[in-house]
Structures are given as structure tokens and as C-alpha cells.
N, C-alpha and C positions, 0 to 999 in steps of 0.2 A: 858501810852498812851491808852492800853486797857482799861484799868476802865476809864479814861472819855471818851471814846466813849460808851463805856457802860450806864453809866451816861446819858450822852447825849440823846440817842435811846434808854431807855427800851424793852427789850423782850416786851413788850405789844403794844407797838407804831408802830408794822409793822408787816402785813398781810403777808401769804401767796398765792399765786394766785387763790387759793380755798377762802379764804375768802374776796378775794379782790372781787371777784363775786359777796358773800353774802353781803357782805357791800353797795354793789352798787344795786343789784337787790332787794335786803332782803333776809331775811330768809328762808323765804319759798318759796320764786322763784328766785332764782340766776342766772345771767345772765351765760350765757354758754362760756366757757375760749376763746373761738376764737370770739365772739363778745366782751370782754375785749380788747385780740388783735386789732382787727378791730378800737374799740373805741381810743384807744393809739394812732392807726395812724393816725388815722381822728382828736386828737387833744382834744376828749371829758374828756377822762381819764387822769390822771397823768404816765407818767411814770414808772416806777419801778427802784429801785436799785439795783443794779448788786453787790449781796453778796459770789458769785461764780461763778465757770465755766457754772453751767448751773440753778443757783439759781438766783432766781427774789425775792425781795420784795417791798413793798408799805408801807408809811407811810399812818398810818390810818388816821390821823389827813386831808391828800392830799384828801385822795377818801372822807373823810365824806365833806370837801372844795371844793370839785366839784358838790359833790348831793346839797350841798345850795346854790352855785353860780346855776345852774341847775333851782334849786327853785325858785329861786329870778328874773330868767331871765321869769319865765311863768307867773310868778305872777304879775310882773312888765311890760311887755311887750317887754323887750329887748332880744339882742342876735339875 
């Protein structure tokens, strides 16, 4: 059971909350952890997956699916 969920989620497919920031802000300017928060509860961000007692992670594949939805709504004029 562990190896296909291993399978399934690669170590690489999920962020930690440090880089769930840089994903969403970039590189060089990363949003600040309590506007991620803020973001989650407002509905902008994806959630996190609860990998522990007090462990969070993000599929990356979600937060980069939010910055194009994001994209798509300025550009298009929705949202």
C-alpha cells in the first residue's frame, strides 16, 4: 500500500509551506506564510494535505492550477 501511494504522489509533487509561497509569489518574492493562510481561507489557494500532526503539504501541480486559473481569469475578464 505504501509503494503505490508513493507511486502515486512523488516526493516531487508536493511542496512544503516554504515553497508553496515561492510557487505562488515566485522566486524572488514569495508570498508571506500568513497571506498563504489568509489565501486558503478566502478560497484563492488550494488547501493543503494533512501529512501529519502538524505537517502540511500542497500538490504542486494545485498551486501551479490556481496561478493559471488566476491567469486566465485577468486575461479573460472573468472571476
Amino acid at each position: 500500500m505504501e509503494n503505490e501511494a508513493h507511486k502515486a504522489i512523488g516526493d516531487d509533487d508536493l511542496a512544503d509551506e516554504a515553497c508553496a509561497c515561492s510557487i505562488i509569489g515566485g522566486k524572488n518574492s514569495p508570498i508571506h506564510r500568513s497571506t498563504l493562510w489568509r489565501g486558503i481561507s478566502a478560497g484563492r489557494y488550494p488547501k493543503p494535505l494533512k501529512v501529519g500532526p502538524n505537517t502540511n503539504r500542497w500538490r504542486r501541480m494545485e498551486l501551479v492550477a490556481c496561478l493559471e486559473k488566476a491567469a486566465a481569469e485577468r486575461e479573460y475578464g472573468t472571476g
